[in-house]
C-alpha positions in Angstrom: -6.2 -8.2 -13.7 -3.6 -5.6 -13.2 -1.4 -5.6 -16.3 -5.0 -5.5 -18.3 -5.5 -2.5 -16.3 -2.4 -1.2 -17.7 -3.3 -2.4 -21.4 -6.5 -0.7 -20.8 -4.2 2.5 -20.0 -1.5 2.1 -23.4 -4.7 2.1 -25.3 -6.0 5.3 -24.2 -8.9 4.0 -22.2 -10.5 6.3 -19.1 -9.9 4.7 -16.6 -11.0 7.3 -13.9 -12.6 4.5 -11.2 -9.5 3.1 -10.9 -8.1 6.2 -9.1 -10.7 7.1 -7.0 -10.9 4.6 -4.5 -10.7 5.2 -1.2 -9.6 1.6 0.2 -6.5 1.8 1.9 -4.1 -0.2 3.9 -0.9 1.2 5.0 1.1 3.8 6.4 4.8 4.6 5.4 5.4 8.1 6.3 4.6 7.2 10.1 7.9 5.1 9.6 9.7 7.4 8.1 8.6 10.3 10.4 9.8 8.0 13.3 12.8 6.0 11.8 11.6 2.5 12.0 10.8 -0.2 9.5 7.7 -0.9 8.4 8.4 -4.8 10.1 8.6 -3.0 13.4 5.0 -1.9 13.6 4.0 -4.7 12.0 3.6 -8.5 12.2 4.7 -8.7 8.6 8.2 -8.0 8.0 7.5 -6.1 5.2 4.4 -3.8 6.8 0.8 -3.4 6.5 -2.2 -5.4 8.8 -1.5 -6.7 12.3 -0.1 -4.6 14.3 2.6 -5.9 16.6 3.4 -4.9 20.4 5.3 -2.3 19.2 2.5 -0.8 16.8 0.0 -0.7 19.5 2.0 1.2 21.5 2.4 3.8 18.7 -1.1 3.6 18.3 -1.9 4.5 22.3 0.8 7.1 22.8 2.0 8.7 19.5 -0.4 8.8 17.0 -3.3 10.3 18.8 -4.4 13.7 20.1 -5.2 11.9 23.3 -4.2 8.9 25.1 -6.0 6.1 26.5 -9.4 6.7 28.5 -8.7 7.5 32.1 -8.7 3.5 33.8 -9.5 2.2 30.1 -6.9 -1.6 29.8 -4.1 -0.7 27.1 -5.0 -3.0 24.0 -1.9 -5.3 22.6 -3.5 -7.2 20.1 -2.3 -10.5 21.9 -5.6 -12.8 23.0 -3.2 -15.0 24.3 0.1 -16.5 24.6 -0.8 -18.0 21.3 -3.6 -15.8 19.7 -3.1 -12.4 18.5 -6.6 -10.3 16.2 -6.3 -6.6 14.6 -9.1 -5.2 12.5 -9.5 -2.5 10.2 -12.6 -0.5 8.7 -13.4 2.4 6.4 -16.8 4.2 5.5 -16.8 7.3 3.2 -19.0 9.4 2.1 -17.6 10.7 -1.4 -18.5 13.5 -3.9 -16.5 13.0 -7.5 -17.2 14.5 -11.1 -15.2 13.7 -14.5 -14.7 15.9 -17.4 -18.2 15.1 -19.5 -20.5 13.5 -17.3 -22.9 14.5 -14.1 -21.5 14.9 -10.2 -21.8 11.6 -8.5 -21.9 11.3 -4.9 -22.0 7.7 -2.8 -21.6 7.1 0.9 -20.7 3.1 1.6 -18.6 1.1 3.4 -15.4 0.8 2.1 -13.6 -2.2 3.8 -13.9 -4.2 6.9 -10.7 -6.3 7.3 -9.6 -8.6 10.3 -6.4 -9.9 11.2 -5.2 -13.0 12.7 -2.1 -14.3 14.1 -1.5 -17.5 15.6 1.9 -18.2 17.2 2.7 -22.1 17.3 5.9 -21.5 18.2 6.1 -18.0 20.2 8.7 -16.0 17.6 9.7 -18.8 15.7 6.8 -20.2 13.9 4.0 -18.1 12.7 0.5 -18.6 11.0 -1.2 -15.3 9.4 -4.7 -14.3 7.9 -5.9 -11.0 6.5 -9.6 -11.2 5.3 -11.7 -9.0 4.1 -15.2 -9.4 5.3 -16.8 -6.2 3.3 -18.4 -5.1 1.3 -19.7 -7.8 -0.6 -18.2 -10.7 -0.3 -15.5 -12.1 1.9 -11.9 -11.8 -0.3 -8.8 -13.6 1.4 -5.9 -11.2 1.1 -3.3 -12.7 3.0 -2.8 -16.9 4.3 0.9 -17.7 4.9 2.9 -19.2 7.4 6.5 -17.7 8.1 9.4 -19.0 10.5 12.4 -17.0 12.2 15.2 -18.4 13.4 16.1 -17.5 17.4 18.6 -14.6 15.8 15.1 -13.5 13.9 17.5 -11.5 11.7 15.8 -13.6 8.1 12.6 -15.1 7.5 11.0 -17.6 5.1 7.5 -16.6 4.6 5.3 -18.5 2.1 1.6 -18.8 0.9 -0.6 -16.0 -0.4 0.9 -12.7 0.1 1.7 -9.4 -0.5 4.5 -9.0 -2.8 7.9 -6.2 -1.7 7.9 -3.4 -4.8 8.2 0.6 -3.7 6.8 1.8 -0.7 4.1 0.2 0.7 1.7 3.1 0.5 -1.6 3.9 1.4 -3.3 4.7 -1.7 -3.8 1.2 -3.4 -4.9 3.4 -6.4 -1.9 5.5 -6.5 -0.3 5.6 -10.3 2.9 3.6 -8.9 0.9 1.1 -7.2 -1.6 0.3 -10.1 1.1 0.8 -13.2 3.4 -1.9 -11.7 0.2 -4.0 -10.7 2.2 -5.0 -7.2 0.0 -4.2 -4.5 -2.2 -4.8 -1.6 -5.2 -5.8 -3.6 -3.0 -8.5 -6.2 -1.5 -10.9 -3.2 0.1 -14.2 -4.6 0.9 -17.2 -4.1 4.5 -17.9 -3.3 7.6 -18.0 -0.6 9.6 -14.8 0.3 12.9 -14.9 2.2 13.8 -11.5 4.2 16.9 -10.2 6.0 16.8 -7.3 8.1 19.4 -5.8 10.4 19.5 -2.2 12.0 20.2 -0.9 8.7 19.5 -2.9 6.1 15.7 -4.2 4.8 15.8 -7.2 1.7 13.2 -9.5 0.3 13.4 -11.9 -2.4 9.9 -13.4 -3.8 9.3 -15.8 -5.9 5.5 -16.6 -7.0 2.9 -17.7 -9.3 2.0 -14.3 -11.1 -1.8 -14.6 -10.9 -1.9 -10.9 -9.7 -4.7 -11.2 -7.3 -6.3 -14.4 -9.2 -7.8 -17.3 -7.6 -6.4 -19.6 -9.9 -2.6 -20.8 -10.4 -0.4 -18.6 -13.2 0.9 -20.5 -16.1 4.4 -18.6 -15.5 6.5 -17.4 -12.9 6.9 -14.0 -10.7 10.0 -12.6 -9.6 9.8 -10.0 -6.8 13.2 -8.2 -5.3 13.7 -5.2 -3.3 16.6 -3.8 -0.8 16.3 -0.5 1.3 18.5 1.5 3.2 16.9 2.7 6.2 18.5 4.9 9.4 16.8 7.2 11.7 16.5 10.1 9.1 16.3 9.2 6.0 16.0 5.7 3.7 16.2 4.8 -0.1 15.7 1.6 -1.9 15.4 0.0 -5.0 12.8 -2.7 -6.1 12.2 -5.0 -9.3 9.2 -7.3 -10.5 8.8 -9.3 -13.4 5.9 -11.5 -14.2 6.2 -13.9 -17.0 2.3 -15.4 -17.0 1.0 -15.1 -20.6 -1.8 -12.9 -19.7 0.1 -10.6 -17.3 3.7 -10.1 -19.0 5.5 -7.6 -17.7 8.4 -6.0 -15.7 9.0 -3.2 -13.8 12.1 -1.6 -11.5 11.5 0.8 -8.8 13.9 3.8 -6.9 12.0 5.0 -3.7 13.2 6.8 -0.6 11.9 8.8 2.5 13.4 11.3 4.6 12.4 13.5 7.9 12.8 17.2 8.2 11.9 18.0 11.9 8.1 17.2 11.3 7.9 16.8 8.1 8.3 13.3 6.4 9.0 13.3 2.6 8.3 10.7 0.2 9.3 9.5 -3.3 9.3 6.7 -5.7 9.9 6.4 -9.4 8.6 3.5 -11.6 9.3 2.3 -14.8 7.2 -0.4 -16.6 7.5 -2.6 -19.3 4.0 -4.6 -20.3 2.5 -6.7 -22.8 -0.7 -5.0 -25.0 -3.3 -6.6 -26.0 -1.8 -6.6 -29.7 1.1 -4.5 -30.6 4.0 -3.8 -29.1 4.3 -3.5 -25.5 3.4 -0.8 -23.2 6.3 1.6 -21.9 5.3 3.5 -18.7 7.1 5.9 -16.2 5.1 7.1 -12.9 6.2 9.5 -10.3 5.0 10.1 -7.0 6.1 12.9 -4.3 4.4 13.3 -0.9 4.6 15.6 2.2 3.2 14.6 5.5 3.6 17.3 8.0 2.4 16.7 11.3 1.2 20.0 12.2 -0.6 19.5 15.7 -0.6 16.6 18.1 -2.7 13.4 16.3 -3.2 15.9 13.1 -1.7 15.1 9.9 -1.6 17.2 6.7 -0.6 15.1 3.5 0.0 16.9 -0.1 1.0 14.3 -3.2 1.7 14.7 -6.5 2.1 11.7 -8.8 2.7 11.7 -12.6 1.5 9.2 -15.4 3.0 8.9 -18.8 1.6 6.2 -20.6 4.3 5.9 -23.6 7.8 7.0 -23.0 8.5 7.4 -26.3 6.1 10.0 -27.1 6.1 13.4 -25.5 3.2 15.6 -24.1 0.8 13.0 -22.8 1.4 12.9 -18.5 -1.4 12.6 -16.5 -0.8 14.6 -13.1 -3.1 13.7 -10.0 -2.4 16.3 -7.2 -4.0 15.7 -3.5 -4.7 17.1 -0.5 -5.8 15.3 2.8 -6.2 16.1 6.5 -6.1 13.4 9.0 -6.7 13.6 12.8 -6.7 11.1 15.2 -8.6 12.2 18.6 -8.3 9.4 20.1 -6.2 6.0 19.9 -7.6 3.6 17.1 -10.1 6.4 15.4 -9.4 8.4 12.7 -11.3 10.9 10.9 -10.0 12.2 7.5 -10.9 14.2 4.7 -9.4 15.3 0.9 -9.7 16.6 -2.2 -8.0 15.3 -5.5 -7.9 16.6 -9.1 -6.6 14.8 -11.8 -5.1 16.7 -15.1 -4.1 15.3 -18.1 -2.6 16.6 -21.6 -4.1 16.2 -24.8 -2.4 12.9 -25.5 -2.9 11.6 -21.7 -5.3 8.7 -21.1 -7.1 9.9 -18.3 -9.9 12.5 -18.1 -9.8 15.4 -15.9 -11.4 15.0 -12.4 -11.4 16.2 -9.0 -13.2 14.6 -6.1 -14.1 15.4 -2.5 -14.4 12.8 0.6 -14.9 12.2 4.1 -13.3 8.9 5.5 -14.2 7.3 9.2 -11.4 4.9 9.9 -11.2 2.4 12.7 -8.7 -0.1 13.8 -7.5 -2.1 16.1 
């Protein structure tokens, strides 16, 4: 449960795992780098999985060293008129070490996803699946069904989904990601209306605030965000509050992106309000800044910084997690990437220090 997770955090537990995964989803900075929404790229307004028309297309001819094999049939995504698949997987081999114990190193799969789409009604009526089929066992992330009217500028969208907060990134473990507890990996159950119109982006969610659970909340979710998005630059604002028992908590957001010649920049600020275990409740701020420079044709070079202070009231105890990764993409749908991460803390921050090494394979379609 996410807002445990942050309990676990107010009370000064380690929670190093948390923040080394490697399992990731999205990518935001290709957006902002060329000044489209995330629903552009996408067949979910709000980003992440399937990849539309639009997002293969990227794929084949922006995002890769090299285009398609010589004679090679461009790849949509579209089976049929009616049938549309996308797939996505991840091995790593990793090398990590925490402050007191022995080096660790693991090489595994990290996810194999596939995406379905299922157009009853070409652009009006939409059903959508996102499974994960590893490792272990198979996990339903996403089952909803949305419809657009012919204007397609709104959308009612309900079932088990992702929940609009920040920017969608591609860390899943990043500190503004795991704090709020609204990501990829805690989909709900619920109904989302969206507008969006050249310039403008809005969702408003309202769920069951199981956070990822397989059973129904005994409260109520609410889930708002609106951005501001034009060819160079965005900003946006989200809120989230949760009032299931077990999960309590509320959190606003401030985010934004920006493109200088070929370098995208992003930013988000977070501040949460969740319920402890006993005691008063949690106070949190998190920070993130990232730089993705696109230094050669299909290479990427990202640097982050994100900040954790686990009680606002008290001074002298941020946890700083500072990255650097190196992404190329040869070829159209394959990606090979590798980083390295260190995690600092002060005396009165709740996470050990660390650093950690990896090599990614990544694979879509």
């Amino acid at each position: 449960m996410q807002r445990q997770i942050v309990a676990a955090l107010a009370s000064g537990l380690g929670l190093t795992a948390l923040f080394w995964s490697g399992v990731t989803r999205a990518e935001p900075y290709i957006a902002v780098q060329q000044g489209l929404m995330c629903g552009q790229c996408h067949v979910n307004p709000t980003g992440g999985g399937l990849r539309s028309a639009l997002g293969n297309v990227m794929a084949q001819t922006q995002l890769a060293a090299h285009g398609m094999p010589a004679g090679a049939p461009a790849w949509s995504g579209q089976l049929t008129d009616y049938f549309a698949a996308g797939g996505d997987l991840r091995a790593a081999a990793i090398w990590s070490q925490t402050q007191g114990a022995s080096a660790a190193s693991t090489l595994s799969l990290e996810q194999f996803r596939a995406y379905l789409g299922v157009s009853v009604l070409p652009d009006r009526l939409l059903l959508y699946l996102d499974e994960q089929l590893a490792p272990d066992t198979s996990v339903n992330r996403e089952a909803w069904v949305m419809y657009r009217p012919a204007s397609r500028s709104w959308y009612l969208k309900a079932g088990r989904l992702y929940l609009p907060f920040g920017l969608r990134l591609q860390d899943q473990q990043a500190f503004t990601r795991q704090v709020a507890g609204v990501n990829m990996d805690t989909p709900d159950n619920g109904a989302e209306l969206g507008y969006a119109n050249a310039t403008w982006d809005a969702q408003l969610a309202l769920s069951g605030g199981a956070a990822g659970g397989t059973t129904p909340g005994n409260g109520r979710q609410y889930t708002a965000q609106v951005a501001r998005v034009l060819s160079r630059w965005r900003v946006g604002v989200g809120a989230n509050r949760n009032d299931a028992t077990a999960l309590r908590s509320s959190a606003g957001a401030l985010f934004a992106g920006m493109r200088t010649g070929a370098v995208a920049w992003l930013a988000e600020l977070d501040l949460v309000q969740a319920a402890r275990p006993s005691g008063p409740d949690g106070r949190f701020a998190v920070a993130l800044l990232e730089l993705d420079w696109r230094c050669a044709p299909g290479a990427n070079l990202k640097l982050t910084s994100e900040w954790l202070d686990p009680d606002r009231r008290r001074h002298g105890n941020l946890s700083q997690r500072n990255s650097l990764l190196f992404e190329y993409t040869p070829l159209p749908y394959l990606q090979l990437r590798a980083g390295w991460r260190h995690v600092s803390s002060a005396p009165g921050g709740v996470l050990p220090d660390s650093q950690r090494a990896f090599i990614e394979l990544h694979a879509y379609f």
